[in-house]
N, C-alpha and C positions, 0 to 999 in steps of 0.2 A: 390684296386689293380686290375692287369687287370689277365686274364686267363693265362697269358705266365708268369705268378710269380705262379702257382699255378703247383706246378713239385714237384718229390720226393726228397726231401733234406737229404743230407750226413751229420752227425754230427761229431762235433769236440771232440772228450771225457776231461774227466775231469778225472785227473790220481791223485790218493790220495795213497801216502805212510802209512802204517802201520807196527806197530810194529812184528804183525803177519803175514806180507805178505810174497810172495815168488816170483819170477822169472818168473811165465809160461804167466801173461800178456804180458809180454815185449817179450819173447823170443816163445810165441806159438802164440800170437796174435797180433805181430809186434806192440804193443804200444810202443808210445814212451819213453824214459826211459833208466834211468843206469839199464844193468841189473844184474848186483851187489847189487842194492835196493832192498829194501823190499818194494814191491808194493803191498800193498792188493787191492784199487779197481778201475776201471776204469767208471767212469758215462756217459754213451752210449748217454741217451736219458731224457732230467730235465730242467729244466725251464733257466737255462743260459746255456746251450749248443748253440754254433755257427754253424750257415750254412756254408758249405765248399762248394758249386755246384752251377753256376747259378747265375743268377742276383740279388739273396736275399743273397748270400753270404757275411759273415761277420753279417751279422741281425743274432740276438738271438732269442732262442725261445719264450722270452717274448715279443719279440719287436712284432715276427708273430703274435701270442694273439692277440695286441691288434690291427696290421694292417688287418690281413684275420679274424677276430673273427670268424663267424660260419663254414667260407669257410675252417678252419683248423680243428675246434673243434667236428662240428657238435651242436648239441642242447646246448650246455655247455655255460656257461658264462664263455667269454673270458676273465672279471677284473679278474678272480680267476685264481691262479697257473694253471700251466699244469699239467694235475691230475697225471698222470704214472712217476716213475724214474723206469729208468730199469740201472743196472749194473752188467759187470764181480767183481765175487771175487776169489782170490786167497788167501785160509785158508792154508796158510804154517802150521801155530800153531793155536792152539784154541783162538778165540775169548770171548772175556769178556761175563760174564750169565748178561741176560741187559733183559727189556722188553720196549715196546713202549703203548703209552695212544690210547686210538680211540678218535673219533672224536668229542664225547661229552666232555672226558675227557683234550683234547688238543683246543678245545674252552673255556673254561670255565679255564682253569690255566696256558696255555700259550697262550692265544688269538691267536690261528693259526687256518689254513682253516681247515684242516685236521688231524687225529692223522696217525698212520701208519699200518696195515697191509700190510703183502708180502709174496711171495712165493719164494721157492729156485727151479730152476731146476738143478741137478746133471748131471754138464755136466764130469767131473772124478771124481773118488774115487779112493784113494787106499784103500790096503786093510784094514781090521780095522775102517776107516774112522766111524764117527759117529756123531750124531747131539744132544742134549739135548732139548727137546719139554716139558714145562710144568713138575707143580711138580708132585710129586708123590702122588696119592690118599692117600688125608688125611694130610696131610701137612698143618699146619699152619703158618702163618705169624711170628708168635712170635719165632716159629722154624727156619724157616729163617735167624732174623737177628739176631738169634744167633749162626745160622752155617756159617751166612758171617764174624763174629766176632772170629769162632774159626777156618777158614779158610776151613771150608769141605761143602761148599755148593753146587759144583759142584755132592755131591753125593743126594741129595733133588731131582734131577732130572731124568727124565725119558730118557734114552741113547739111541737108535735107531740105526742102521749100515743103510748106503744109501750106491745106487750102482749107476753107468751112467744110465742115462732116469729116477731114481727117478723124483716127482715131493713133493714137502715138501707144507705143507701152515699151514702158521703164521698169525693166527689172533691177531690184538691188541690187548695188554690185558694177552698174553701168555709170560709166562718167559721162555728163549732162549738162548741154546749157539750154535755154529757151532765149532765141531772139526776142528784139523787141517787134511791135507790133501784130501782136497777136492778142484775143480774148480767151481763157483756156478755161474749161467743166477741171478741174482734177480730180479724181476718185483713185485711193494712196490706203495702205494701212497703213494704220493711227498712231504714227509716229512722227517725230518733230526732228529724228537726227540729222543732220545735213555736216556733210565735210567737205567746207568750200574749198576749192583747190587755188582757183585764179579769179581775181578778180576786174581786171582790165585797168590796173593803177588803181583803182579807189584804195580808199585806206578802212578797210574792212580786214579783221582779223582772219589768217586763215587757215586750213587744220590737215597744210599737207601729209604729215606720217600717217595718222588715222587716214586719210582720203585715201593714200597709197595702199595702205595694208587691206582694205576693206574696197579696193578696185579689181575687176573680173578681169581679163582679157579678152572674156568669149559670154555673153550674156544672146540675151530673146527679145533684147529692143526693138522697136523698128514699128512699120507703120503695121497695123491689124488688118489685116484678110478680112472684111466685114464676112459675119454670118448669113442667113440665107433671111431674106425679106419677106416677113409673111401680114400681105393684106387681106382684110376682109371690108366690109362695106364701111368707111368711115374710122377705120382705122387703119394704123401701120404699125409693127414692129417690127426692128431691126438689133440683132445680138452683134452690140458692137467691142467687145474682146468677153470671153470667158477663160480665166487665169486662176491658178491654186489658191489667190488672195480676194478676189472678188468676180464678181461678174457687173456690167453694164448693158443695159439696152436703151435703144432710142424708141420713141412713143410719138407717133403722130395722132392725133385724132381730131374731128371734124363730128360728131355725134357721139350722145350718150355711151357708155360701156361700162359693163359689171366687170369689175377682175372677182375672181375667184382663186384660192389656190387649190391647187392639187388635194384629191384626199388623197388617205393614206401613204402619206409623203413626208419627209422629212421636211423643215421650213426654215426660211432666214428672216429676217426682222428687212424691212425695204425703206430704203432714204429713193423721194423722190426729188428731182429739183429739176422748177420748170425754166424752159432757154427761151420761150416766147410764149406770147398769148396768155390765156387768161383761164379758169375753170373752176368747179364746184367739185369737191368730195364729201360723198353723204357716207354714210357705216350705218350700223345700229345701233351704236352707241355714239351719244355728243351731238353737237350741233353738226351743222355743216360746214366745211372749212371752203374756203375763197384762196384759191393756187392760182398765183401769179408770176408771170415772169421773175428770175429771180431771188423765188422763193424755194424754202426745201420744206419736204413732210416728212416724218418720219411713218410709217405702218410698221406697228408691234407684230413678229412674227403670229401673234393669236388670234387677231383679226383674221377672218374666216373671208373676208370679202368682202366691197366697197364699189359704189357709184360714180365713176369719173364725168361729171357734166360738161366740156369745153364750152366758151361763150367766144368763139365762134368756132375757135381753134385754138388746141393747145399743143406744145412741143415741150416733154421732158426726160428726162435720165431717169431711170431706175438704176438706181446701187444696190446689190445684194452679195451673198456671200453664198456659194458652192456649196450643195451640201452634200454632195460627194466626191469623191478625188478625182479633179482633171488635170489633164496636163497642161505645159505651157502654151498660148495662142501662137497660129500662125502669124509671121511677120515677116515680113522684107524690108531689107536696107537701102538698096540701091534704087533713086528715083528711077531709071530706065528699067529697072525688073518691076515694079510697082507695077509702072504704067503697063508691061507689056500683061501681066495677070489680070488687069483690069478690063481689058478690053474683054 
C-alpha cells in the first residue's frame, strides 16, 4: 500500500443489544439504534470493525492487518488478531458474575490467540453505583458452586462504589460483576471468552466448570493509582493504567496540538475514542477527520504525526499497546485504602 492509504480511520461500531442495557448509547452518543432498546454495548475499535473515511473505506480491520502489516501494527504480527477491543457499556442493570481465562488458559482449552484481561474507565456513575472485583479473602471454590446453586453468590464478592474518572483493572483470572448504572470506556484484549458463573435467576446458560478452573484466587484487580498528570498550556494528560496487555491515557484539550511520536522508538498502532466534545484530525495523508463524542479513530502505528484541532474542547482515551515489558499496575481494593492514597 502506498502513503496516501495510511490516514486516521473513523470506525463503524458494532451495536450489541442486552438484556441489561439501557438508552444513553443511543440517546448520549448518537449510536445508531431504537432507543426504546436495551442497548448494552457498542464495539468502537476490534478486529471486524469497518473503515468509514478515505480510500480504505469499507476495508476491515482485518483486511488492514493483513494489507499495511507493520505500517498499522507496529512490531506485531499482523496473521494474529488486532490485539485491543475497546467498547461503550451501558450497565442499565447488573451484569452476569462471569470471569475470563488468560492467555495460557484460553490457548490450551479454547485454542485462541489470547484469554482477556480489561479495564473499565467510569465514564458516569450514579449514585450507589457499584462493581464486584474478586472473591472475598478466603473463599473457596467449593463455596462458590454452592452459593451459585443456592442463588446468593453475588454476596462471595467484594463490592466497590465507582465514581466518574474511576479507572477499574480486570485481570484475567478475576471473578467480576458490573452493577447496574454505570456508563463504562472498556479497553480488554481482543477476546470474546466470558464464563458466566451467576446469573441472578435469569435463565441464561451458564459455564461453571470452565468459570471455576480458569478463576485466580489472588489477581491485580482493583481500582488504578492514576499516573502522574502532565499539563501544558491547553492541554492535559493523564496515564490512566499501564498493564502487560495495553496501556490507556486520558487527553484533555482546549487548543490545537501536534502528537508526534518518539523517534527512534519502537511503536503501537493508537485507537482513540472521544468521551466528550467535538474535534478536527488533520495528518498528511487524507482528508481531515471530524472526532466526536462517542466516536473511535484508529492511527496506523506509521503515521509519524497528526493535528488534534478541539472545537472547543475535546475529551478522549488513547488505547495503545506497550512496547516494552511492564509490569502489572498499581491497584487497591479496599474503598477506605483508596481514599486514604488519594488524599
Amino acid at each position: 500500500m502506498n502513503d496516501l492509504q495510511l490516514y486516521p480511520y473513523v470506525l463503524q461500531p458494532k451495536m450489541a443489544p442486552a438484556i441489561w442495557g439501557g438508552d444513553a448509547l443511543v440517546k448520549t452518543f448518537g449510536k445508531h439504534g431504537d432507543p426504546d432498546a436495551k442497548m448494552g454495548e457498542s464495539w468502537e475499535c476490534w478486529d471486524e470493525n469497518h473503515v468509514l473515511n478515505g480510500p480504505l473505506a469499507g476495508r476491515s480491520i482485518a483486511m488492514l492487518r493483513a494489507d499495511l502489516g507493520a505500517q498499522l501494527l507496529g512490531d506485531l504480527d499482523p496473521a494474529q488478531i488486532f490485539p485491543i477491543l475497546t467498547k461503550f457499556i451501558d450497565a442499565r442493570a447488573s451484569l452476569s458474575v462471569q470471569v475470563h481465562p488468560d492467555d495460557a488458559y484460553a490457548q490450551r482449552v479454547e485454542h485462541q490467540q489470547n484469554g482477556k484481561t480489561e479495564c473499565w474507565y467510569i465514564l458516569r456513575a450514579e449514585r450507589g453505583a457499584q462493581i464486584g472485583l474478586g472473591l472475598k479473602p478466603g473463599t473457596r471454590k467449593s463455596e462458590v458452586e454452592a452459593a451459585i446453586c443456592e442463588h446468593r453468590m453475588e454476596h462471595l464478592l467484594n463490592w466497590i462504589d465507582v465514581h466518574e474518572g474511576d479507572m477499574i483493572y480486570v485481570d484475567a483470572g478475576t471473578v467480576h460483576a458490573i452493577g447496574g448504572g454505570a456508563v463504562i470506556v472498556e479497553t480488554q484484549q481482543n477476546s470474546d471468552t466470558t464464563y458466566r458463573l451467576y446469573d441472578y435467576g435469569r435463565p441464561r446458560e451458564l459455564h461453571i466448570e470452565d468459570g471455576l478452573s480458569a478463576t485466580k484466587e489472588q489477581t491485580h484487580a482493583g481500582k488504578v493509582i492514576a499516573g502522574q498528570r502532565q499539563t501544558e498550556q491547553g492541554k492535559e494528560q493523564v496515564n490512566l493504567v499501564t498493564s502487560p496487555c495495553f496501556i490507556v491515557d486520558h487527553f484533555t484539550m482546549k487548543r490545537p496540538w501536534e502528537f508526534r511520536r518518539p523517534r527512534h522508538a519502537k511503536t503501537s498502532v493508537w485507537c482513540l475514542i472521544a468521551t466528550r466534545g467535538c474535534g478536527v484530525i488533520e495528518s498528511d495523508n487524507g482528508a481531515p477527520v471530524t472526532f466526536t463524542s462517542g466516536e473511535a479513530v484508529v492511527i496506523p502505528a506509521a503515521v509519524e504525526k497528526f493535528l488534534l484541532k478541539p472545537q472547543w474542547e475535546l475529551e478522549f482515551l488513547c488505547a495503545s499497546l506497550p512496547v516494552e515489558k511492564v509490569e502489572q499496575p498499581a491497584t487497591v481494593l479496599l474503598e477506605q485504602a483508596f481514599s486514604t492514597l488519594q488524599r
